[in-house]
C-alpha positions in Angstrom: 22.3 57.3 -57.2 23.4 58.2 -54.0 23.8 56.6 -51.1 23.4 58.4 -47.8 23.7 57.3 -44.5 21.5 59.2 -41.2 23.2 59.3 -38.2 20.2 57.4 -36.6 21.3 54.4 -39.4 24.5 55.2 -38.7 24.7 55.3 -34.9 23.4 51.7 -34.1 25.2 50.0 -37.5 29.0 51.3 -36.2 28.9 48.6 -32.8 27.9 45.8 -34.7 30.0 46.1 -37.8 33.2 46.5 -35.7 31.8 43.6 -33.2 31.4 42.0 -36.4 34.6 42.5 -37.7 36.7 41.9 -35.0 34.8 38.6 -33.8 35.4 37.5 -37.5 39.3 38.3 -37.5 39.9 36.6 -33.8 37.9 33.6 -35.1 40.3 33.6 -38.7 43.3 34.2 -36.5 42.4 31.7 -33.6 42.3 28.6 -36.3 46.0 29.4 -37.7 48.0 26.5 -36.6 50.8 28.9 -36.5 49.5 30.4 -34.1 49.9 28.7 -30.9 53.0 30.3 -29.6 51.2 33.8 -29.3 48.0 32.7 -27.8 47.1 34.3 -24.7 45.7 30.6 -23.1 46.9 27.2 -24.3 44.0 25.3 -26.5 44.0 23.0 -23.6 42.3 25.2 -20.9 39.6 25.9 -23.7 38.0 23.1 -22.4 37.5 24.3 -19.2 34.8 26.6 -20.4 31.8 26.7 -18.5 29.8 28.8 -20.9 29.2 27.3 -24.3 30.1 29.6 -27.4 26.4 29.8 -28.4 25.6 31.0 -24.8 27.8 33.8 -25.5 26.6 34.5 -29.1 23.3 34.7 -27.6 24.4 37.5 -25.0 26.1 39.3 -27.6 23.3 39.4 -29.8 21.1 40.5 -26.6 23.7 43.3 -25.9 23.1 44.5 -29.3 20.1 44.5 -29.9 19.3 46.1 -26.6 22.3 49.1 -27.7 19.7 49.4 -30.9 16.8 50.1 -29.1 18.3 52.5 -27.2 20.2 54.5 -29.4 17.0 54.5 -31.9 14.6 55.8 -28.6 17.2 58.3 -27.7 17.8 59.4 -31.6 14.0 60.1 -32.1 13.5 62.1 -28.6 15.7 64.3 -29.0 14.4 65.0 -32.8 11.2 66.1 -31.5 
């Protein structure tokens, strides 16, 4: 069996696998306790966030889904 991939699969699965990815590995690398010294903001100004992290989830997942759409509308007019 053979597993093949259409570039209208394709297209919209690349952003979120590599959103996906990279979210996953800043989230892993963000917990190391070793990690302090090369963070870009001390863990105290995190609580200065005015948007909550599932605010942002939400936005991302908006984003996406919206990049989806599009890419399938603009996939199937231009196979017609």
């Amino acid at each position: 069996m053979e597993l093949v991939l259409s570039d209208e699969l394709l297209a919209p699965s690349s952003p979120l696998s590599s959103t996906g990815c990279t979210s996953g590995l800043y989230v892993i690398l963000g917990n190391l306790d070793s990690s302090g010294e090369y963070r870009l903001h001390p863990r105290s100004e995190e609580a200065k966030n005015i948007v909550s992290k599932l605010q942002v989830v939400k936005g991302v997942l908006v984003q996406q889904a919206f990049q989806i759409v599009v890419l399938f509308l603009n996939s199937f007019s231009f196979n017609e």
